[in-house]
N, C-alpha and C positions, 0 to 999 in steps of 0.2 A: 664860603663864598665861591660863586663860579669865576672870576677874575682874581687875578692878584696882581700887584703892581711891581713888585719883584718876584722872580722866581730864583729858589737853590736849591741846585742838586748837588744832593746827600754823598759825598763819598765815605763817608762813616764815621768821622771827627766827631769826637766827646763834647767838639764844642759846636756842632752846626747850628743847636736851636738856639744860640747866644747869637746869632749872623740877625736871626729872624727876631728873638727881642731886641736888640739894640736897634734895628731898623723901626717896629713896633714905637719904641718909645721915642722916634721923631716922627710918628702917627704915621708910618708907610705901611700901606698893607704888604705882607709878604708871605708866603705859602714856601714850606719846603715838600718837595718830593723826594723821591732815588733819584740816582746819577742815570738812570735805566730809562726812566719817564719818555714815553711815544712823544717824538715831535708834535701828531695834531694833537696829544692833552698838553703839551706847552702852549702851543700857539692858541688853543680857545681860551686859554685864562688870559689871555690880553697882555702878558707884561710888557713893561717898560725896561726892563734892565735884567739880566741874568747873574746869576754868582754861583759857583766852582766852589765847593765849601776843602777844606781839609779831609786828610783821610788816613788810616795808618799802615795802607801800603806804600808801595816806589813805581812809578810808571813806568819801570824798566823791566820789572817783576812778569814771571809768564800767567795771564790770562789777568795782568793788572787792568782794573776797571776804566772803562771808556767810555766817553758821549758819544752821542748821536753827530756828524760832523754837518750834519743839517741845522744845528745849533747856531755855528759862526756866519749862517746864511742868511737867519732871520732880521739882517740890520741892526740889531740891539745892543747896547753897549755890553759886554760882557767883564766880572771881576773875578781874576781866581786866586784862591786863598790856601797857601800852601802846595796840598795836594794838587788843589784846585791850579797854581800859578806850574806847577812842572807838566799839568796835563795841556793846559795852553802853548805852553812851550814844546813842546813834543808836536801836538798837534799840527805846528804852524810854522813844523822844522825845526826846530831850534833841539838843542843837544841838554841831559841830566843825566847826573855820575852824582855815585854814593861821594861824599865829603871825607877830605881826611881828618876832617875835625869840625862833630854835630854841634847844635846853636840847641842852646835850651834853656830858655829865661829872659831876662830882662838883656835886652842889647839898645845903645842909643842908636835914632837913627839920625840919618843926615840925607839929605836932599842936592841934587844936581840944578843947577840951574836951566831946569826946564820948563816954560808957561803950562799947566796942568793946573784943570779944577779938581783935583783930585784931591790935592796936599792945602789947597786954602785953608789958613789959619791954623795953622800944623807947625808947631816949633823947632827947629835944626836944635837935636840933641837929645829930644823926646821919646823915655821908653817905651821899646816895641818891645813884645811876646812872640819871642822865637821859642819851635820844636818842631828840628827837621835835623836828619841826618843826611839828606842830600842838598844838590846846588845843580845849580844854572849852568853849564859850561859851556854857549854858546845859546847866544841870539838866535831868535827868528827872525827874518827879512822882515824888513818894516819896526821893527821894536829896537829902543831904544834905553839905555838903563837909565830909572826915575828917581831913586834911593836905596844907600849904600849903611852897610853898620861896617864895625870896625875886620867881621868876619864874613860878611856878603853881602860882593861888590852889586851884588840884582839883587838888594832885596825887594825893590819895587821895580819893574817895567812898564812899557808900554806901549802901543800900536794908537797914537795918536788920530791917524788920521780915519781908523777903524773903530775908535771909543771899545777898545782892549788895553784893560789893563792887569794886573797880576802884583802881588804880594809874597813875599816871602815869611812874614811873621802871621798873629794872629790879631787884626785888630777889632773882632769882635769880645776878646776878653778885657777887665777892666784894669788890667796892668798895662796895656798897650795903652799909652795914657791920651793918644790924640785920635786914638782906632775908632771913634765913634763920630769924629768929625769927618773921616774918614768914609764911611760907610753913608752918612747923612749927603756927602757934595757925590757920591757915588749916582743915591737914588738923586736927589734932588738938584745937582746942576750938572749931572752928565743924562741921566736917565731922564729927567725933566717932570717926575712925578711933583704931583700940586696936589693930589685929592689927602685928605686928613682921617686917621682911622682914630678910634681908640677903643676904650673896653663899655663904652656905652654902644657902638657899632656892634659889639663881640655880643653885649648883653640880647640886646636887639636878635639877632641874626641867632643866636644859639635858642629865644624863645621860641621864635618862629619854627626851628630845627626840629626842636625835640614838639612842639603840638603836632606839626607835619610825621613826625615818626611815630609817634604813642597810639597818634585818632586816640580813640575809646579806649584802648589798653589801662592797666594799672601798672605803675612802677613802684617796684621796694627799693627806697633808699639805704643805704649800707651810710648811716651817721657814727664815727666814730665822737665827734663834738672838740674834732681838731679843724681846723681855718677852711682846710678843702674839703669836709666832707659838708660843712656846716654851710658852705658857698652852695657846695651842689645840690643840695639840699632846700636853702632858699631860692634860684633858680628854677629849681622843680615845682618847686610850690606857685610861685611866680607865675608858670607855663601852665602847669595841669590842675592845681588845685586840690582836690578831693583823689585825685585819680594817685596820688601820690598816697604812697603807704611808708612813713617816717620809722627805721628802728634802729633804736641804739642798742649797742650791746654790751651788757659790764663782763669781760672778759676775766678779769681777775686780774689783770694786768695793767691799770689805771694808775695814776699818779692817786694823790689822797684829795680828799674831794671833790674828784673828777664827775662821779653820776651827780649827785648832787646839783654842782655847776649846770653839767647839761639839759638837766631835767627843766631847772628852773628859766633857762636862756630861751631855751625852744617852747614850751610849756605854756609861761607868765610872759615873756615878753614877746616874743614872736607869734604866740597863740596858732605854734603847730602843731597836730595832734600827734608826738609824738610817743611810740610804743616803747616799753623798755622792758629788754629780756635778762636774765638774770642769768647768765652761762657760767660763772665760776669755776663752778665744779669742771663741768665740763671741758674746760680749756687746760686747766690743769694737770686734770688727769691725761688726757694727749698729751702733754708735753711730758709725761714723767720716764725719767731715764735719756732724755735727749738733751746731747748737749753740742752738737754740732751746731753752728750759727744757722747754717742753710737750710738743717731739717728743720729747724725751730721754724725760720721764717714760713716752710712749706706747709708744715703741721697747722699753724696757727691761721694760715690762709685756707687747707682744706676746711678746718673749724670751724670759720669765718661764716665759708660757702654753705656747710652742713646747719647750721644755725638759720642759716637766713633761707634755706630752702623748706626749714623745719617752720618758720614763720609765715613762708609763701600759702603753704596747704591751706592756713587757717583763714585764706581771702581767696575769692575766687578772682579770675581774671588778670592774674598779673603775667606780666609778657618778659618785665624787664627787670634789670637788676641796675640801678646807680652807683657811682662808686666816685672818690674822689682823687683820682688817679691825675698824676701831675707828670709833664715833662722829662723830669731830672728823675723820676721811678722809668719809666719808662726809657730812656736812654741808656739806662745803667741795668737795664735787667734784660732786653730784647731789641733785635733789628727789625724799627718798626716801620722807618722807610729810607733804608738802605743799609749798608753791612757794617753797621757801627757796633764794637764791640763791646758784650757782655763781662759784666764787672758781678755785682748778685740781682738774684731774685730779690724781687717784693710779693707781697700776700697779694694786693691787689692788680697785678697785671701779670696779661699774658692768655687773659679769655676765661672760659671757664669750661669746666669737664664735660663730657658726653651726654653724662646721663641726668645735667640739668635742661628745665626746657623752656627758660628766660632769656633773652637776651642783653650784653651789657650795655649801659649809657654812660660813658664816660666824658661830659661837656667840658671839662678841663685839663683834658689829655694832651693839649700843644700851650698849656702856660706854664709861664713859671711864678715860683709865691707871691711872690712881690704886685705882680699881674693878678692873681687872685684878690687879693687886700684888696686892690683898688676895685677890683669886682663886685668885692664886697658891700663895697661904701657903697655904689653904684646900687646894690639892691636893699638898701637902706638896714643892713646889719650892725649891731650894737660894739661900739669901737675896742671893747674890752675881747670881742669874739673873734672880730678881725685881725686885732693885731698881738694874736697870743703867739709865743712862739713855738714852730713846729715839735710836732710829736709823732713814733713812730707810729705808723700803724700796728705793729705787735707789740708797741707800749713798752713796759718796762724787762719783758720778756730774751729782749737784746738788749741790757744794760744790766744784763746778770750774766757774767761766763759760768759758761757749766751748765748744768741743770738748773733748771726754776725751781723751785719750794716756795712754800706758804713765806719761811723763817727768811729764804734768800730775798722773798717781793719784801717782806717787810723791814731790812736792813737798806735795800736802796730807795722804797719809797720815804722812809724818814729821812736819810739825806737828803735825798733830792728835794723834800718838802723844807732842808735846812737853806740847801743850795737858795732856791727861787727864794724865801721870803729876807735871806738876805742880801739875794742881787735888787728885787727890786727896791729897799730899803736905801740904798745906795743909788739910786738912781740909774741901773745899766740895764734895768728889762730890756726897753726896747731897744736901747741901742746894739745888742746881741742880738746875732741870728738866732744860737742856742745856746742855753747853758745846761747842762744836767749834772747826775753822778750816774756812775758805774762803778756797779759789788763786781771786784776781781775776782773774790774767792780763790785769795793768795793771803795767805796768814803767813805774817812774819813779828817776832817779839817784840814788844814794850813793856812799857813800866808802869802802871798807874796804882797811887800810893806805893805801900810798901810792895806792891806785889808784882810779880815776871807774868805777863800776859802773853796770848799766844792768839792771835784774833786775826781778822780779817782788816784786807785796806780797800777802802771808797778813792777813787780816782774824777776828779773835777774836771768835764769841759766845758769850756767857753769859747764860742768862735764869732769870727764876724765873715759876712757873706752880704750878697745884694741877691745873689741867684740860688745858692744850694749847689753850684757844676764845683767852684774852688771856693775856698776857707783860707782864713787865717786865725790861729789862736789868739785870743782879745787879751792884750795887755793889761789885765786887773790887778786893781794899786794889791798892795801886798799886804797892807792893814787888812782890807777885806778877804784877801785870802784864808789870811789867819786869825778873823775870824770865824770865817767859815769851818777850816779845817779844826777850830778848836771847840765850836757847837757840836759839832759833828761826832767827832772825839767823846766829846761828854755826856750828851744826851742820845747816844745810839748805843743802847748794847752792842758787845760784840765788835766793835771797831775799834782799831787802835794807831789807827795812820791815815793820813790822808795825803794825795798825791793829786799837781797838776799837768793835764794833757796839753803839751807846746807842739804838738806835731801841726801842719796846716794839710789839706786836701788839696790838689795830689801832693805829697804819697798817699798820706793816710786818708779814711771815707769820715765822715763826720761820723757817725753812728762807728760804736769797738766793734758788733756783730753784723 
């Protein structure tokens, strides 16, 4: 869109595109850029309201990131979030020192009795999401402290009569448990936005995009026949039609009746002429002897690339390459608009090599899952396709430590085919972001029958999420556990232990590799 109704600049927090869904889902439109962004590209998108996102420098720090101070000039209400609230305060005089003692978690907060639309319908004692190891030590002229937790006296301020305001926690994540009312009286009774977005606007606007981009071109779809490739896929089909060149590709690293499934979804129901290449071997044999997580993920993306440019030759005219590249890959693997810090690669992002001569189409590159589903519904895809749960793109290839083999795929594909058919039996499909196995390829003794076993252990996640950014491990009754872990036990060669994954994101990534 050439307008946006809020705009945020990026200081490089893990959580900036959580500012821009939560605004999203009370239909604001919102665009982030860099913290860098030219005043005249702010001021042509029109907004209504500015936001200062988080970052994980100190504004004290030498050649720490700075706005434009043409910014505080344009009239706009402005909101800074973390990063964002110490760069306000600097900005506008006011004083920040490292902390003798950082805030990182749930802290309640409490409110000053001060008239602000800001905190309407916000509860005295409601947890905020603090992480920050610095503080406020002194006001800016005109700013006034708005909300205090038991550890920082500013965790909110404000310049009232400037419609400036600043936060100290994060209330764009979903543990700041009022942060999104928050965010909503931001845009909607300080900012004054009225107009309504949602993913029918996105549907719209992204067909129009990609006809405006292709003209005549052909594009080859990269379908893996996971939610977002399957989205971008009907989308494409949606806009170009025929111009669309659909290929799956059985990698060898698939769950167990995965081609199958795809074939028949895309095929029989959606009646898209989809191609399907048979790579096995192929992906295999690159991956043999690699047991690095990182080369694994790189390898199986050159592979990716080499297959589908091996597919290209056999069509004339294609220009582009599709892919269904999401937010939270993108966040987590490159600064893609502003210096937010690299955690791993994904196979799919990050462009593609030299010596291809396609360009990417990435239509899903600023949502997140959840955002896609409903995309999905929107472009009338089958509810079973929608709402499966995420899968890697390098498949089961990172749910094997160590090297891949035939014997390693086929000890976690049997689990994990044990996993799924008895979560969904219990009724916790969907209500799990993910649940999988992971082959440790750590053998440690048991006992089955009379005999001393020496085998391998399958390790179970389960998590619950809204976004994919943070996780919690899914409190599954214990009966079900064990029966899982004792299916697993009996009907899998080769295994003799099964273990459950309690870690939550952050620390730990949802995915072991």
């Amino acid at each position: 869109m050439d307008r946006a109704d809020i705009v945020v600049l990026d200081f490089g927090s893990q959580y900036t595109q959580l500012i821009a869904r939560r605004l999203r889902e009370e239909e604001v439109y919102c665009e982030i850029v860099p913290f860098f962004e030219k005043i005249e590209d702010i001021k042509a998108k029109s907004p209504k309201g500015i936001i200062l996102s988080g970052g994980p420098a100190s504004v004290y720090d030498k050649d720490s990131f700075a706005v434009d101070q043409e910014i505080y000039n344009l009239g706009l209400p402005v909101l800074g979030i973390c990063y964002g609230m110490q760069r306000l305060t600097v900005d506008h005089g006011g004083d920040v020192v490292r902390s003798n003692k950082h805030e990182y978690g749930k802290s309640e907060l409490y409110y000053h009795d001060v008239e602000t639309p800001l905190f309407d319908g916000c509860d005295a004692g409601s947890v905020a999401w603090m992480s920050h190891g610095d503080r406020v030590e002194k006001l800016p002229d005109g700013f006034q402290a708005l909300a205090y937790t038991d550890n920082s006296p500013y965790a909110g301020i404000g310049n009232l009569d400037k419609n400036i305001y600043a936060l100290q926690f994060h209330p764009e994540v979903k543990h700041s448990e009022d942060g999104y009312l928050m965010l909503r009286n931001f845009a909607k009774k300080i900012c004054g936005v009225t107009d309504k977005w949602n993913m029918g606007h996105f549907s719209k606007e992204q067909i129009s995009a990609i006809r405006e981009r292709v003209g005549d071109g052909k594009v080859l779809s990269a379908l893996s026949g996971g939610v977002d490739s399957s989205v971008v896929t009907a989308l494409l089909y949606e806009a170009i039609g025929d111009q669309l060149i659909p290929v799956f590709v059985d990698n060898g690293l698939l769950r167990a009746g995965e081609r199958e499934a795809v074939e028949y979804s895309f095929k029989e129901v959606l009646k898209v002429p989809l191609i399907v290449v048979d790579a096995r071997e192929k992906f295999l044999k690159a991956l043999e002897g690699i047991t690095d997580p990182e080369q694994k993920r790189k390898t199986i993306g050159h592979t990716f690339i080499e297959v589908f440019e091996e597919e290209a030759k056999k069509h004339n005219g294609i220009k582009f390459l599709a892919q269904g590249t999401l937010y939270p890959d993108v966040i987590e693997s490159v600064s893609v608009k502003g210096p937010s810090q690299t955690i791993k690669s994904h196979h799919n992002v990050g462009g593609l090599p030299d010596w291809m001569d396609f360009e990417l189409i990435e239509p899903l590159r600023e949502l997140f899952k959840d955002e896609v589903r409903v995309l999905g519904v929107e472009l009338g895809l089958p509810e079973n396709l929608v709402y499966r749960q995420p899968f890697p793109g390098p498949g089961l290839a990172i749910r094997v430590m160590g090297e891949v083999t035939d014997d390693a795929l086929s000890l976690v594909r049997s689990a994990d085919t044990i996993l799924l058919e008895e979560i969904k039996s219990a009724g916790y499909y969907k209500k799990l972001w993910q649940s999988f196995a992971v082959l440790l390829n750590v053998q440690s003794v048991g006992v089955q029958g009379d005999n001393r076993t020496y085998e391998n252990t399958i390790a179970i996640r389960a998590i619950e999420s809204t976004d994919g950014m943070t996780a919690t491990f899914a409190h599954l009754p214990h009966d079900l556990l064990e029966r899982i872990s004792r299916r697993v036990i009996n009907e899998v060669n080769g295994i003799n232990r099964v273990v459950y994954d309690i870690s939550s994101k952050p620390p730990a990534t949802i995915e072991w590799e």
